[in-house]
VMD Tcl script that draws the C-alpha trace (Angstrom):
set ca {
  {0.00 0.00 0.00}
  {1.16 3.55 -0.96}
  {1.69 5.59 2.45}
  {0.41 8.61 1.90}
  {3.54 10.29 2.84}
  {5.76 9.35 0.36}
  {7.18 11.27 -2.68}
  {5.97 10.16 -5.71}
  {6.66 10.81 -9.58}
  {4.59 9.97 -12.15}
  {5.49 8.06 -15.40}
  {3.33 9.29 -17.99}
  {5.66 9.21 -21.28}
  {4.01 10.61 -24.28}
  {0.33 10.22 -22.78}
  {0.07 13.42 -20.33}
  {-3.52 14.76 -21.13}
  {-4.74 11.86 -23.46}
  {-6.80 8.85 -22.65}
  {-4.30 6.43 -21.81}
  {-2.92 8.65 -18.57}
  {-5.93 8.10 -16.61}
  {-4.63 6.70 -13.91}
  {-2.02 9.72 -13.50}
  {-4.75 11.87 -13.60}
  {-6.56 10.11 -11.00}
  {-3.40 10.17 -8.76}
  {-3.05 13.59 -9.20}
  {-6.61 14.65 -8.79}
  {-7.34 12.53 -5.99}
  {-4.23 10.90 -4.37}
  {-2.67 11.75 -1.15}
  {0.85 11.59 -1.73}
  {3.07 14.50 -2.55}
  {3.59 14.37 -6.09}
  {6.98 15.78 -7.45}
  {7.00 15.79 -10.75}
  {5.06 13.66 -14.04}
  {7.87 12.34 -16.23}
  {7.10 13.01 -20.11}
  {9.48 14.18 -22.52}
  {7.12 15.45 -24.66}
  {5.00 17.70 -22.83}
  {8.24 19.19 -21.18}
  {7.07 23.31 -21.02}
  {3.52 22.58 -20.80}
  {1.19 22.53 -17.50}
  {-0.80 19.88 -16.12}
  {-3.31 22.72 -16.22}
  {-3.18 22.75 -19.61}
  {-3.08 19.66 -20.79}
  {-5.53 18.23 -17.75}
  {-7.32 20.67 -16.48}
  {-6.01 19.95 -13.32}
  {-5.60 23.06 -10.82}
  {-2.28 21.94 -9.58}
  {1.48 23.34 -9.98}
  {3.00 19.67 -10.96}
  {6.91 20.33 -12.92}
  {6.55 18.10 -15.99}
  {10.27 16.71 -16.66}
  {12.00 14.71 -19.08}
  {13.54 11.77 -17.30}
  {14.19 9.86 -13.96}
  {16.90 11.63 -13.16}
  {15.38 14.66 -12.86}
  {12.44 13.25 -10.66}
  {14.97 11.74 -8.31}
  {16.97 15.03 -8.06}
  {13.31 16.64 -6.80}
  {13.14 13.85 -4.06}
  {10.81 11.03 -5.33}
  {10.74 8.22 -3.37}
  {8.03 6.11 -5.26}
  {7.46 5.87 -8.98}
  {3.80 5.36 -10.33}
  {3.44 4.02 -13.42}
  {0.52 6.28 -14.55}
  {-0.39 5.22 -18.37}
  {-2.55 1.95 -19.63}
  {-1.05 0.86 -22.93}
  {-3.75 -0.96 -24.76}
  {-3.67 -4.42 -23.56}
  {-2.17 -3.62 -20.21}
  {1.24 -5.17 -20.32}
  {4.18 -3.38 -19.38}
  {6.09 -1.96 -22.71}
  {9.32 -3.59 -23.36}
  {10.83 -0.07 -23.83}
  {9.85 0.69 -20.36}
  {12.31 -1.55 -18.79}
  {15.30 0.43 -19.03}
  {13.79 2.99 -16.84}
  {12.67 0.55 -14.45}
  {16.01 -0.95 -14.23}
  {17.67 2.69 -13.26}
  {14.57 3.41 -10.86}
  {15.30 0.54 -9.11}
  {18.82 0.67 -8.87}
  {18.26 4.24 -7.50}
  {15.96 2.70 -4.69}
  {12.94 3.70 -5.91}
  {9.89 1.80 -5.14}
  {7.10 0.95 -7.57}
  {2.76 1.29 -7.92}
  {2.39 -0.97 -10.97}
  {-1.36 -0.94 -12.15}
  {-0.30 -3.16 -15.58}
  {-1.31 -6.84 -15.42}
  {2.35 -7.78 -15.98}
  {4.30 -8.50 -12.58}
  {7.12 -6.58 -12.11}
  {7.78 -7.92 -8.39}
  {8.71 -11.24 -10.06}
  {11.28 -9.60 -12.52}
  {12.80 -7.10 -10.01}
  {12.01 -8.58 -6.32}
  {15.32 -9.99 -5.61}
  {17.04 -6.38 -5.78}
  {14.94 -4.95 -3.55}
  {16.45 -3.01 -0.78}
  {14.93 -3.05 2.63}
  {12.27 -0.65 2.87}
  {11.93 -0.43 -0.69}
  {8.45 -2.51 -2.59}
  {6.91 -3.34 -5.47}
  {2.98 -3.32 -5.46}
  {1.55 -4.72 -8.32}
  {-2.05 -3.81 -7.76}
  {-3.89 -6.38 -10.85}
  {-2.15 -9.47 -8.15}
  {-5.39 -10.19 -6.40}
  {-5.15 -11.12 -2.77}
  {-7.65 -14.08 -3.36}
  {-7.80 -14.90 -7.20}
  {-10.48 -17.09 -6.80}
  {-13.11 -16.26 -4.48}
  {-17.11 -18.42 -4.51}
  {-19.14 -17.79 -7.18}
  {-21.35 -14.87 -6.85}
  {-24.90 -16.16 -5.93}
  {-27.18 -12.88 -5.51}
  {-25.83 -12.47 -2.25}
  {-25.96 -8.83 -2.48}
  {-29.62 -8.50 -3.24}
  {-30.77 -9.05 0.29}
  {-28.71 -5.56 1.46}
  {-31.49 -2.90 2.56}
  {-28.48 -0.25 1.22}
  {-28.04 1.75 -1.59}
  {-25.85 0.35 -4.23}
  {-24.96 2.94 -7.37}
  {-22.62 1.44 -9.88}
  {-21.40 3.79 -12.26}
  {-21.45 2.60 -16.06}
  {-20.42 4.10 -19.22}
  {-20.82 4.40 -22.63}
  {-17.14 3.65 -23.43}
  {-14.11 2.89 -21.94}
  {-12.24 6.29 -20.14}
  {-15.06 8.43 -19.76}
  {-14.89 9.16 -16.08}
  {-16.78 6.06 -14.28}
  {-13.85 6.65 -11.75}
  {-13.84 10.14 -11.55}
  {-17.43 10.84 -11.22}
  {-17.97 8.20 -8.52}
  {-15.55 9.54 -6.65}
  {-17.40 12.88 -6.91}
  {-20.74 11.61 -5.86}
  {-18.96 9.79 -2.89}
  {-16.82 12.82 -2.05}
  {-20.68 15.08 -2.15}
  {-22.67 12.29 0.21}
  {-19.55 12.20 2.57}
  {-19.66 15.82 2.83}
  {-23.54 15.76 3.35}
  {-22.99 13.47 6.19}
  {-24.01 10.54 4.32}
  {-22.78 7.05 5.60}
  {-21.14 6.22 2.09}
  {-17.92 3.98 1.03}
  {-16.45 3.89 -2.13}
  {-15.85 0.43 -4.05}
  {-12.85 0.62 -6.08}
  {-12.40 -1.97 -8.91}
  {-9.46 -0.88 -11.34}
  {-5.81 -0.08 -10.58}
  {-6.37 3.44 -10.30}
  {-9.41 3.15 -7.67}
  {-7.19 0.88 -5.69}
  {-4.39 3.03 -5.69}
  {-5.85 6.11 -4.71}
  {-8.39 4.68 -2.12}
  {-5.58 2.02 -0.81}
  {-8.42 -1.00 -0.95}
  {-10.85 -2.89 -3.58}
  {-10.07 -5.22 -5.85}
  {-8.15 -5.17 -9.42}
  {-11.61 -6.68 -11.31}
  {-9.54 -7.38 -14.77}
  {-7.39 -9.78 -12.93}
  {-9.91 -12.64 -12.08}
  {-10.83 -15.27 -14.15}
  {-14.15 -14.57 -15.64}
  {-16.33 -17.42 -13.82}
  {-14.28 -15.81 -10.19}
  {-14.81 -11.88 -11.48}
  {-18.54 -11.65 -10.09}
  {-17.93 -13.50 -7.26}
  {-14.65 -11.20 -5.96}
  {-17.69 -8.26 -6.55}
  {-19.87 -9.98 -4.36}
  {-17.40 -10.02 -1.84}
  {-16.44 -6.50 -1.67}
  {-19.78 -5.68 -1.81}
  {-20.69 -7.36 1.68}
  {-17.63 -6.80 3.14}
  {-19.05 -3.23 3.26}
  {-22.85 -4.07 3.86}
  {-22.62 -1.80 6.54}
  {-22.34 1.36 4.84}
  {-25.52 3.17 4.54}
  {-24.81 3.78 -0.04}
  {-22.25 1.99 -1.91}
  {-20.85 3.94 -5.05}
  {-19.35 1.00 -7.41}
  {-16.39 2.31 -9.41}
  {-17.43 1.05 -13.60}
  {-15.22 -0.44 -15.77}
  {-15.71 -0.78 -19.57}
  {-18.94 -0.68 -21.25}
  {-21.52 -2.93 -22.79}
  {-21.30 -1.14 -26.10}
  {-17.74 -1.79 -26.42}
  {-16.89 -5.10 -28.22}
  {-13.93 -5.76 -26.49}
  {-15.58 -4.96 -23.03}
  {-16.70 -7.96 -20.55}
  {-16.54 -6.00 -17.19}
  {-19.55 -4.30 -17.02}
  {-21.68 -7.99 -16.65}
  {-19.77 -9.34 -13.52}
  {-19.90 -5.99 -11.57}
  {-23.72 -5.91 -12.32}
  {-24.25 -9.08 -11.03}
  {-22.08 -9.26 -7.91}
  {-22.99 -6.15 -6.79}
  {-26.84 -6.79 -7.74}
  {-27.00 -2.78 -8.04}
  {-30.17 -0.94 -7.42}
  {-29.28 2.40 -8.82}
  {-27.06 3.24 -12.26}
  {-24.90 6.30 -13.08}
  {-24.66 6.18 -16.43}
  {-21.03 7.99 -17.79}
  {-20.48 9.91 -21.62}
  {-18.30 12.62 -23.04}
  {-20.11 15.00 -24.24}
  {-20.78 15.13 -27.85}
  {-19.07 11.70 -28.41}
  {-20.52 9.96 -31.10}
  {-18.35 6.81 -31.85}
  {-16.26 4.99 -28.99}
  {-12.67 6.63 -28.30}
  {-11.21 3.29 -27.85}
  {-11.88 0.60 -30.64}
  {-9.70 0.68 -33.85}
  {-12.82 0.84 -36.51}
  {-15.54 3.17 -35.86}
  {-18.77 2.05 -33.59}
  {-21.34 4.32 -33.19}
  {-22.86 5.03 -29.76}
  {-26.67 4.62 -29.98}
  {-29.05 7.65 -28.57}
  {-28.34 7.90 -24.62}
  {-32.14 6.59 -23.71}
  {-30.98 3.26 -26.18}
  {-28.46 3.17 -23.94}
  {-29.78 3.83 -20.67}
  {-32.53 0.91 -22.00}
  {-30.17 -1.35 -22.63}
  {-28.15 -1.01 -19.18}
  {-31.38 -1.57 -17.41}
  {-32.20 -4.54 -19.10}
  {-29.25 -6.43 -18.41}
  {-28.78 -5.25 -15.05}
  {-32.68 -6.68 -14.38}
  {-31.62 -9.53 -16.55}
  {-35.68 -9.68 -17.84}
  {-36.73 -9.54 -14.04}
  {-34.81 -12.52 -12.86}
  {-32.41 -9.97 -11.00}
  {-32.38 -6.86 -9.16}
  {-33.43 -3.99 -11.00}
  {-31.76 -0.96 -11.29}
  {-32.72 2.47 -12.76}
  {-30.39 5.14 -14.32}
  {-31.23 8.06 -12.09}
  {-28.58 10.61 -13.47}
  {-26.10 11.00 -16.24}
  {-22.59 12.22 -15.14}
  {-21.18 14.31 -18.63}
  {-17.79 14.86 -19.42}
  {-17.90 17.87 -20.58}
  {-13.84 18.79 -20.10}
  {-13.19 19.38 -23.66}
  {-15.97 22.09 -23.82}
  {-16.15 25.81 -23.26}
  {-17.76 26.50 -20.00}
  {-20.93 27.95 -21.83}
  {-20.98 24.89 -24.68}
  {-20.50 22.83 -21.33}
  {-23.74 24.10 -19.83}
  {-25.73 23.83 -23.17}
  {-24.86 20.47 -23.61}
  {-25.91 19.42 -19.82}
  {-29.10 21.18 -20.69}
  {-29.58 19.34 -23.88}
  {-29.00 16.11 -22.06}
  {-31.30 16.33 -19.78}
  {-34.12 17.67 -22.12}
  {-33.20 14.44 -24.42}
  {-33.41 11.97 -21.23}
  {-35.41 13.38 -18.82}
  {-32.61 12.91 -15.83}
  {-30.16 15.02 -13.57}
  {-26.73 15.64 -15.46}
  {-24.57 16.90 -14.12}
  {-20.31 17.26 -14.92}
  {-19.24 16.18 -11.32}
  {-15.79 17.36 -11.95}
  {-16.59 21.24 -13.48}
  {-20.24 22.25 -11.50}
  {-20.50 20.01 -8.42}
  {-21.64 15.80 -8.30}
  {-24.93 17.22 -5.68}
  {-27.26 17.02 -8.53}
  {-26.22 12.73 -9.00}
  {-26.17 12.15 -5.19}
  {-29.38 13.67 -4.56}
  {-30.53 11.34 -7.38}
  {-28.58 8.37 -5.54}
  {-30.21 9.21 -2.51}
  {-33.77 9.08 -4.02}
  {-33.23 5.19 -5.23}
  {-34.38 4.60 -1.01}
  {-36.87 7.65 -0.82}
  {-38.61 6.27 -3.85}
}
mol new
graphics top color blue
foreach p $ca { graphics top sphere $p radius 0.5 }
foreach p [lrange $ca 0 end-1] q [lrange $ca 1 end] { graphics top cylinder $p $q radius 0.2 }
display resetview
């Protein structure tokens, strides 16, 4: 686990501000730590404001060295190359950040403590976050569906389109209404930031609902659960969305979408995103599973609107909500209130 004291320097090579660099963004938007620098030799003289729209003073540098001569003591690997392996290219640099005592948050499915664990100096870790702690847990069995709680998951309509960030909005507005809520992280970046959940891409399909299930009761407690999303249903390449509808048996849906995006960002040939209320449809459907299963309602649309104007932002969350007849809100740019108020209705109504 990452204490939240320690230095840290992002690796975000080539990908500061794109899609890929989610999970730096999510470190820097949400982590603890003290962040020293993002490493990226090809944003070098640009801002994180700029290419983020982050409000933070970050230095973007070129290479390790500098980020070890500003004091980092930890090295987050903050990009997702398709696929999720670690880049052969990237071993060099791991080699010298190593050597220099550096440890390591690896959210890549390859495992790095197996390649560099025997040089390890005391004090000094690997945590390669897709290792589950139990990679087979019982099958999920509805367990879930008994809970008298609130339990939002947040899905999408692709891949990268805030799931994280806006449920870490909504969690961050109930918590600050005095709201008994916990926040279920399952990616890497959830995990990092939060310390806890599980890394859902790492369990065998038949074990991925099941390992939902479980987090799920282990916080039964908690008054509203917000379930982190991963993937999408419209995305061919996409199984995730399924398992964390079923383990989690969810009885409220955020549903997540860029603004004006019309095809998915992250498929090679072009698919087309249907009209939001297709989509919201179809998310109900399978969640219900034709009434065999929990259902769950879309009760608010989160928009990322970050590549907008402030004014095209606002006409766009207006249009939305005409078109679907929900709150929208962009949890990040005018406040997540509007979605948790919606969360909260799931028990009023």
């Amino acid at each position: 686990m990452l204490e939240p004291g320690r230095k840290i320097a992002i690796y975000a090579e080539a990908n500061m501000g794109l899609i890929n660099a989610k999970m730096a963004e999510g470190i820097m938007r949400y982590g603890r730590n003290p962040i020293v620098c993002v490493i990226d030799s090809r944003a070098v003289g640009r801002t994180v404001r700029e290419l983020c729209k982050i409000d933070r003073d970050i230095p973007i540098v070129a290479t390790l060295d500098e980020a070890l001569e500003l004091g980092a003591e930890v090295l987050v690997l903050g990009t997702t190359p398709s696929g999720g392996r670690v880049p052969q290219d990237w071993m060099e640099m791991l080699d010298q950040a190593v050597a220099a005592g550096l440890s390591v948050v690896n959210g890549l499915h390859d495992r790095l403590g197996d390649r560099f664990g025997d040089r390890l100096r005391e004090g000094q870790w690997i945590w390669d976050i897709r290792t589950p702690v139990d990679a087979m847990p019982p099958i999920a069995m509805a367990r879930a569906a008994a809970l008298p709680n609130i339990r939002a998951l947040m899905v999408g309509t692709d891949m990268a389109v805030g799931k994280k960030t806006a449920g870490l909005e909504i969690w961050t507005a109930l918590r600050d209404a005095g709201r008994d809520a916990a926040f279920l992280a399952t990616g890497q970046s959830g995990v990092a930031i939060t310390g806890k959940g599980i890394p859902l891409d790492a369990f065998r399909v038949d074990h991925a609902a099941g390992a939902v299930e479980r987090l799920v009761m282990e916080n039964a407690g908690h008054d509203v659960l917000i379930i982190e999303g991963q993937g999408s249903l419209l995305h061919p390449g996409s199984t995730a969305t399924l398992p964390l509808m079923r383990g989690s048996c969810c009885n409220a849906l955020i549903l997540c979408h860029r603004a004006r995006m019309e095809v998915l960002d992250t498929t090679g040939h072009e698919v087309r995103i249907p009209p939001l209320r297709d989509v919201i449809a179809l998310n109900e459907a399978v969640a219900a599973a034709a009434g065999a299963l929990t259902p769950a309602k879309v009760v608010g649309i989160a928009l990322n609107t970050r590549n907008l104007t402030e004014d095209e932002a606002r006409a766009e969350v207006e249009k939305t909500a005409a078109e679907t007849g929900l709150s929208v809100a962009d949890p990040v740019r005018f406040g997540a209130e509007p979605l948790a108020k919606a969360v909260l209705a799931v028990r009023a109504g």
